[in-house]
Backbone as CSV, one residue per row, in Angstrom:
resi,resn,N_x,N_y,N_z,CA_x,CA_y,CA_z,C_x,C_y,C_z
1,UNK,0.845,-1.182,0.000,0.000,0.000,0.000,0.893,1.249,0.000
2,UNK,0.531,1.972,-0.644,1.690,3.398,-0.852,1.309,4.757,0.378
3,UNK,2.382,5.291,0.444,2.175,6.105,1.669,0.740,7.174,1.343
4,UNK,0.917,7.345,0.352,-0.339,8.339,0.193,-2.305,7.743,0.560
5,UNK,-2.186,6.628,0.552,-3.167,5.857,0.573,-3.411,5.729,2.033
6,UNK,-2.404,5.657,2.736,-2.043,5.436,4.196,-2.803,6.651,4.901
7,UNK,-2.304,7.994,4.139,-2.312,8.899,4.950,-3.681,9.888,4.239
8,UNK,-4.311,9.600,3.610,-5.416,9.932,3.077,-6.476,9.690,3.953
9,UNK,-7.017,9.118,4.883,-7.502,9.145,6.148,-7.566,9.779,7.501
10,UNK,-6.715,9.999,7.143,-5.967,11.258,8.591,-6.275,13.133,7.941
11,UNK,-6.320,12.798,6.525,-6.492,14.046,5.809,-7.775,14.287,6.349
12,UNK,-8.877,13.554,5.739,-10.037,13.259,5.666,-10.241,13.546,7.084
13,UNK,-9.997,12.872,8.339,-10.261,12.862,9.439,-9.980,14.460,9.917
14,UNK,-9.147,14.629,8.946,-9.043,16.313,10.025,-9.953,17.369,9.203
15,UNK,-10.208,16.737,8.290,-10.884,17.767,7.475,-12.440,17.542,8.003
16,UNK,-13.044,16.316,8.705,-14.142,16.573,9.283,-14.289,17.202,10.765
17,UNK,-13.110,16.926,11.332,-12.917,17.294,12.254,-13.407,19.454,12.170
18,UNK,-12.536,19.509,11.296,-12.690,21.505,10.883,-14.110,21.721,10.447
19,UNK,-14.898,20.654,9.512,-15.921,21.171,9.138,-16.952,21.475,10.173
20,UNK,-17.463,22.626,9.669,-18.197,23.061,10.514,-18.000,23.638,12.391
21,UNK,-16.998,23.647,11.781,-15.857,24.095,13.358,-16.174,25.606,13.497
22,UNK,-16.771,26.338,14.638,-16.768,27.724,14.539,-15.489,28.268,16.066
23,UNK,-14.858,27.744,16.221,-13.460,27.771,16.962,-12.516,27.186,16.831
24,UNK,-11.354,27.429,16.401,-9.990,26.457,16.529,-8.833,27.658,16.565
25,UNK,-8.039,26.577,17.504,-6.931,27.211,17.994,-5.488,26.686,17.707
26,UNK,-4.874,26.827,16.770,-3.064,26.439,16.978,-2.486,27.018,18.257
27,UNK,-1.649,25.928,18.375,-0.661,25.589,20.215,0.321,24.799,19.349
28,UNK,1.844,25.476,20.215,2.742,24.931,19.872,2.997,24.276,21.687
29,UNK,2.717,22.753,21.495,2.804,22.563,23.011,3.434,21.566,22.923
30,UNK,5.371,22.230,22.729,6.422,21.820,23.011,6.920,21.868,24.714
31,UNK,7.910,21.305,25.368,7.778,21.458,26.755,6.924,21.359,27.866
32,UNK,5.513,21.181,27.552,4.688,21.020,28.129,5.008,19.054,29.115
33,UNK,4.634,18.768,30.378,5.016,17.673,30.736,3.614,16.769,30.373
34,UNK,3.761,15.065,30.703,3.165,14.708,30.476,1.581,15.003,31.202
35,UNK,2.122,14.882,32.495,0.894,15.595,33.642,0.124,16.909,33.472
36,UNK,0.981,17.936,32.612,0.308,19.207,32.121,-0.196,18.882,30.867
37,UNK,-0.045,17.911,29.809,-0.547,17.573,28.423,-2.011,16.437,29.160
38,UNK,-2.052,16.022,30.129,-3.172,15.087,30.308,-3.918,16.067,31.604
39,UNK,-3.655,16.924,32.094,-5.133,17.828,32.819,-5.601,19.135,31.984
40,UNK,-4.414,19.335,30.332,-5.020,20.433,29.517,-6.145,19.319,28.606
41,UNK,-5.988,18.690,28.220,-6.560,17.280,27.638,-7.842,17.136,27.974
42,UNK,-8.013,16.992,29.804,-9.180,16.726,30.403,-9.916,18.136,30.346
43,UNK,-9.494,19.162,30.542,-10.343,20.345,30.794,-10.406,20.484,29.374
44,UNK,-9.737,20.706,28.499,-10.348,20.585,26.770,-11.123,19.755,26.508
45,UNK,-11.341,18.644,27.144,-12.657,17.322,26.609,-13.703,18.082,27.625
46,UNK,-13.763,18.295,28.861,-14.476,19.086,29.554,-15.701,20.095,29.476
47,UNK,-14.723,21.163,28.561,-15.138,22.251,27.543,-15.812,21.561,26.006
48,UNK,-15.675,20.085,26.035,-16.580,20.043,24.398,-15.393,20.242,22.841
49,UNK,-14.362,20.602,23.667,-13.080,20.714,22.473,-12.443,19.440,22.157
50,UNK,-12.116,19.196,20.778,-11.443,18.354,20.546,-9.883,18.903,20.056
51,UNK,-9.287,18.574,20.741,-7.655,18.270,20.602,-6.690,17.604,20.341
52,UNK,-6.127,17.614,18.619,-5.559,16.336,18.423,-3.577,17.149,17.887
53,UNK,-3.197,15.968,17.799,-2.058,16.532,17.222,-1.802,15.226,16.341
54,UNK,-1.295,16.320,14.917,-1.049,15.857,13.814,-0.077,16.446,12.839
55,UNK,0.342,15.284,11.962,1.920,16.084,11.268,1.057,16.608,10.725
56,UNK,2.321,18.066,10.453,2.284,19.503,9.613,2.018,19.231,8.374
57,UNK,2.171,18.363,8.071,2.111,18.044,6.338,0.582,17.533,6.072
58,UNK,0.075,16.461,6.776,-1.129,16.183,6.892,-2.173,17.426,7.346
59,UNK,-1.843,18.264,7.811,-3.091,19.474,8.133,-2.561,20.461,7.335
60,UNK,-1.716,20.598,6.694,-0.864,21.686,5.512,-2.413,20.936,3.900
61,UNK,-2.316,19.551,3.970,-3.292,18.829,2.928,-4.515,19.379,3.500
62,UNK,-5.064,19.477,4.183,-6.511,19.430,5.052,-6.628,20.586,4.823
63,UNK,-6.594,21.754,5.126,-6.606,23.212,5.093,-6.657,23.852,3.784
64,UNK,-5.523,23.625,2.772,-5.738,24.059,1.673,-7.374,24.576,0.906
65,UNK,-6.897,25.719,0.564,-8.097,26.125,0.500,-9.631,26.236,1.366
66,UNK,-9.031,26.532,2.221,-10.534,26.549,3.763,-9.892,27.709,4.341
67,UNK,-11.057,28.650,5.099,-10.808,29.483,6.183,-9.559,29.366,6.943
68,UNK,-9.278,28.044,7.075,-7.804,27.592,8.063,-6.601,27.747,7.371
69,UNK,-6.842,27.733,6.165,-5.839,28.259,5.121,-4.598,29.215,5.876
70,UNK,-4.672,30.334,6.530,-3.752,31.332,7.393,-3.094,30.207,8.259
71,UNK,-3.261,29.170,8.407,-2.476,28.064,9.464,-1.107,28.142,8.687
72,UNK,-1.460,27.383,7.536,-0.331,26.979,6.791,1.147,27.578,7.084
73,UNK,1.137,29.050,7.422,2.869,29.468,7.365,3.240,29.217,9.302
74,UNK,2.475,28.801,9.988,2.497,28.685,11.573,2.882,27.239,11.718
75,UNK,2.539,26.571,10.464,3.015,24.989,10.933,4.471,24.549,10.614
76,UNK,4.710,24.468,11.709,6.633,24.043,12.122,6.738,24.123,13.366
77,UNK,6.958,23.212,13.481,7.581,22.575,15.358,6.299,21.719,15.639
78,UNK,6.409,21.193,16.681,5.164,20.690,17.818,4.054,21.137,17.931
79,UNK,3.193,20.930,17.217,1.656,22.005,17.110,0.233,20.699,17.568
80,UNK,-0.601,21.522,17.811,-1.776,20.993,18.154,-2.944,21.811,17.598
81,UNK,-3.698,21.185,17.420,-5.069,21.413,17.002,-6.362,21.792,17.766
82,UNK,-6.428,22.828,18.686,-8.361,22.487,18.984,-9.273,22.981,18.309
83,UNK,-10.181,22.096,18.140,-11.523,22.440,18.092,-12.820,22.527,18.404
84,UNK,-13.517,23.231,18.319,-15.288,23.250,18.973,-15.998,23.797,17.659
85,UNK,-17.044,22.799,17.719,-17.990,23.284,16.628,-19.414,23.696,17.765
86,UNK,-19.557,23.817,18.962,-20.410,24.639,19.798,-20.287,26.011,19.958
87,UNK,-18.977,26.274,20.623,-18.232,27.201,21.608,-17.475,28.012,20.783
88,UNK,-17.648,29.325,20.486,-16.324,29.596,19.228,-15.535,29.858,20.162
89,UNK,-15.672,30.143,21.124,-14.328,30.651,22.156,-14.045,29.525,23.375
90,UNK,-14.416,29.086,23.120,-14.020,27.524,24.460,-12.618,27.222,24.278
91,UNK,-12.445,27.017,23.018,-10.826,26.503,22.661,-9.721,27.629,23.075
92,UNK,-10.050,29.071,22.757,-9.241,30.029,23.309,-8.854,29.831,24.746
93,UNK,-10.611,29.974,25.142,-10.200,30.162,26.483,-9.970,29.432,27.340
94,UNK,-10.236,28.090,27.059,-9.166,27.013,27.838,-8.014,26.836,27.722
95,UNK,-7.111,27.427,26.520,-5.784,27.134,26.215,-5.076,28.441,26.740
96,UNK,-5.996,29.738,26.990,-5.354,30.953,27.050,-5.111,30.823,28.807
97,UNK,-6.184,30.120,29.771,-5.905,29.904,31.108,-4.625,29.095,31.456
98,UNK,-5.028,27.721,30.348,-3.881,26.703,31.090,-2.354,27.645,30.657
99,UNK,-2.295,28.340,29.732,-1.440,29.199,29.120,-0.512,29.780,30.287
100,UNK,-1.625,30.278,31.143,-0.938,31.211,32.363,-0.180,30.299,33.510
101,UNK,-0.519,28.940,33.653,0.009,28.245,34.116,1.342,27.388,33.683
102,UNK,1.177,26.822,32.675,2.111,26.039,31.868,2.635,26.972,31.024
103,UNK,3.877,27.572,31.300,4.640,28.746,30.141,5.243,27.762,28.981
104,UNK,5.249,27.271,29.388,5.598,26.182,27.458,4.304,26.249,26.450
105,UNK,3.268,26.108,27.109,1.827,26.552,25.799,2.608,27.669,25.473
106,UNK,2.422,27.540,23.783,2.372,28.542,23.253,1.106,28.825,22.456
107,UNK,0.030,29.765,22.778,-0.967,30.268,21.581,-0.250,30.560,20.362
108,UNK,-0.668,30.155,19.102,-0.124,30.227,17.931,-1.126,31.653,16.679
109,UNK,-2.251,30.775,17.123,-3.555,31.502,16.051,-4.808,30.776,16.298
110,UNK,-5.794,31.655,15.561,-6.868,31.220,15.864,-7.899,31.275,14.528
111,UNK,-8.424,30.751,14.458,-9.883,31.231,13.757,-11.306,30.709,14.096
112,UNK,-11.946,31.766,14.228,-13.043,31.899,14.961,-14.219,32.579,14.159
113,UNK,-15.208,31.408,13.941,-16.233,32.191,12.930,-16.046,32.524,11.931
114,UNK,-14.960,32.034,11.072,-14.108,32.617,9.726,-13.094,33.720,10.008
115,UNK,-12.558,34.383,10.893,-11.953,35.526,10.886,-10.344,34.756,11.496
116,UNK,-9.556,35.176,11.048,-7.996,34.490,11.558,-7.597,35.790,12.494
117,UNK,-7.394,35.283,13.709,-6.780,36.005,14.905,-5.272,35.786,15.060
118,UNK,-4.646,36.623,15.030,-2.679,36.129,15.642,-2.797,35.595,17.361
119,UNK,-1.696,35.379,17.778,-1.485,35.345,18.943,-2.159,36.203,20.116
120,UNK,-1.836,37.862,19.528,-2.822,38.581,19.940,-4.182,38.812,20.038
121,UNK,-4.631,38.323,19.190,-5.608,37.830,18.916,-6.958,36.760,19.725
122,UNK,-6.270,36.133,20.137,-6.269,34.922,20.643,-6.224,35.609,22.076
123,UNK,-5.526,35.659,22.787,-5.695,36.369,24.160,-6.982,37.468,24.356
124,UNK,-7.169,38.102,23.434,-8.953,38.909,23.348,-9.977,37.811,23.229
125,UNK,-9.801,37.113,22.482,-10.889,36.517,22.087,-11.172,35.145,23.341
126,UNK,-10.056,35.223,24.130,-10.389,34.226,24.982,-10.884,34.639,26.409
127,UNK,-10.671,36.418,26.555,-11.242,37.166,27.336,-12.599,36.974,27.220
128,UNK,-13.375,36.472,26.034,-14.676,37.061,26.235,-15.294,35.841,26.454
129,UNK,-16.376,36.021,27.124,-16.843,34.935,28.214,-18.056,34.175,27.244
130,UNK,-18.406,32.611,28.047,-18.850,31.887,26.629,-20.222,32.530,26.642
131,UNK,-21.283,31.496,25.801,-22.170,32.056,25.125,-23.343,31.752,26.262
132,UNK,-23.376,30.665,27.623,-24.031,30.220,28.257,-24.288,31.699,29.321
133,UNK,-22.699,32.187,29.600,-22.937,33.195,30.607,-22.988,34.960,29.820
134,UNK,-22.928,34.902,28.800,-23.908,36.010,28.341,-25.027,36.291,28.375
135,UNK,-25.423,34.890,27.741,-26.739,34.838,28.197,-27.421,35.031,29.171
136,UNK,-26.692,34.478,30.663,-27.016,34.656,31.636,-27.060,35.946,32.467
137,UNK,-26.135,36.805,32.135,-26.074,38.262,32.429,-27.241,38.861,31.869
138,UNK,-27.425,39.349,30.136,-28.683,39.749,29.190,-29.844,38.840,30.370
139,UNK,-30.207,37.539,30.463,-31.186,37.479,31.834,-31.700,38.069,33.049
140,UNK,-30.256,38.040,33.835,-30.373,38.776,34.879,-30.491,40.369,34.767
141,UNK,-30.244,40.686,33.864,-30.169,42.448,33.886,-31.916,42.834,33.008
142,UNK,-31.995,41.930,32.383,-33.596,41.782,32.045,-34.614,41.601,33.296
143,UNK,-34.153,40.681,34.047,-35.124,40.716,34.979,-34.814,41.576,36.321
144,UNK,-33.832,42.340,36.400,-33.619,43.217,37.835,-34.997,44.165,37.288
145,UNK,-34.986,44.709,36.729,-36.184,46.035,36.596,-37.908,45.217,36.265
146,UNK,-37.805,43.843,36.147,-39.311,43.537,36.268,-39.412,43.095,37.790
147,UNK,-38.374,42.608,38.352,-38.249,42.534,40.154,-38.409,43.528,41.022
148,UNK,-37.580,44.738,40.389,-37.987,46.289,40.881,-39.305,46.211,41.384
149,UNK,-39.931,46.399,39.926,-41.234,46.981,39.351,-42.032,46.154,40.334
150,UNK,-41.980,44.976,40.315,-43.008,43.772,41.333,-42.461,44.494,42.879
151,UNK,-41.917,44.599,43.286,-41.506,44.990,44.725,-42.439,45.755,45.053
152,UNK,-42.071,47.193,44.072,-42.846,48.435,44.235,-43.856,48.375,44.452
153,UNK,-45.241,48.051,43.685,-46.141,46.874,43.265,-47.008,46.945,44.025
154,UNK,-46.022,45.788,45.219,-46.460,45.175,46.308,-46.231,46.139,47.727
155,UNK,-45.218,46.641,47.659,-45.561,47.882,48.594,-46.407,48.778,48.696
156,UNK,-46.913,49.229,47.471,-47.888,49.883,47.491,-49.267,49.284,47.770
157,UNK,-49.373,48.467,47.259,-50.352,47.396,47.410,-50.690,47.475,49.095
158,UNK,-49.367,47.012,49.587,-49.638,46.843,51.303,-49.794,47.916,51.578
159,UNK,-49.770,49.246,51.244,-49.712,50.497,51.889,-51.083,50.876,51.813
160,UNK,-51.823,50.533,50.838,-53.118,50.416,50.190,-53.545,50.049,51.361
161,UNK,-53.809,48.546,51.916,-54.122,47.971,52.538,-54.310,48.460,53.858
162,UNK,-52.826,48.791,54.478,-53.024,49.572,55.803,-53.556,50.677,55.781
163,UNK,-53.730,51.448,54.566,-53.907,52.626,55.046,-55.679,52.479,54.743
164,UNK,-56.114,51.539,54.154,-57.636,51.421,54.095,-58.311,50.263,54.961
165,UNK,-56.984,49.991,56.315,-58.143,49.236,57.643,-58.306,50.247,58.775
């Protein structure tokens, strides 16, 4: 069987892996120990990200011509892959935390939603908080002023009350 036949699967595999991906992150996670590569691992499966590592040449094939395309001149050395097709920012921002801990992560790039982020990049975009607790804020700030409003309401209501026994 010839090498190309071999490795035509792994193409394929990463290329489903991207489709439909609205987060991924390059990491050069050289130096990293085994104990820091298996609790970034768990909190990336955690988060819904998938994280694989694969030769440069095989995701150099996969990319061509796709949004991920901007990868191509970043691949050299020890690189990794995440992705989330939920979360566009899950992958940032799990790699941008363990980041602060483990100084061997290196953030590489990103693309998110179609747009290619640098390094810099990547540290903003992992600032911004996911889509569960936005939501949850836009909630709570929706309902402080109908809670107000009911309080008031009801004070008056009782004031009503006492002041008409």
């Amino acid at each position: 069987m010839a090498k190309v036949e071999l490795k035509a699967p792994i193409v394929d595999e990463i290329k489903a892996n991207l489709d439909g991906a609205c987060g991924v992150v390059l990491v050069n996670y050289q130096g990293l120990t085994v104990a820091e590569d298996t609790e970034l691992r768990k909190q990336l499966r955690e988060a819904g990200v998938v994280y694989k590592v694969y030769k440069n040449t095989l995701v150099k094939r996969a990319i061509a011509g796709t949004e991920f395309e901007n990868f191509t001149e970043l691949l050299d050395g020890t690189n990794a892959i995440a992705i989330s097709k939920d979360d566009a920012t899950a992958p940032a921002r799990v790699l941008a935390k363990f980041a602060e801990k483990a100084e061997a992560l290196e953030l590489k790039a990103a693309v998110v939603e179609g747009t290619f982020y640098d390094k810099d990049g990547v540290k903003v975009i992992a600032s911004i908080p996911s889509r569960e607790e936005l939501l949850s804020k836009l909630l709570g700030s929706m309902q402080s002023p109908i809670t107000n409003f009911a309080r008031v309401i009801k004070q008056i209501a009782e004031q009503n009350e006492n002041g008409a026994a």
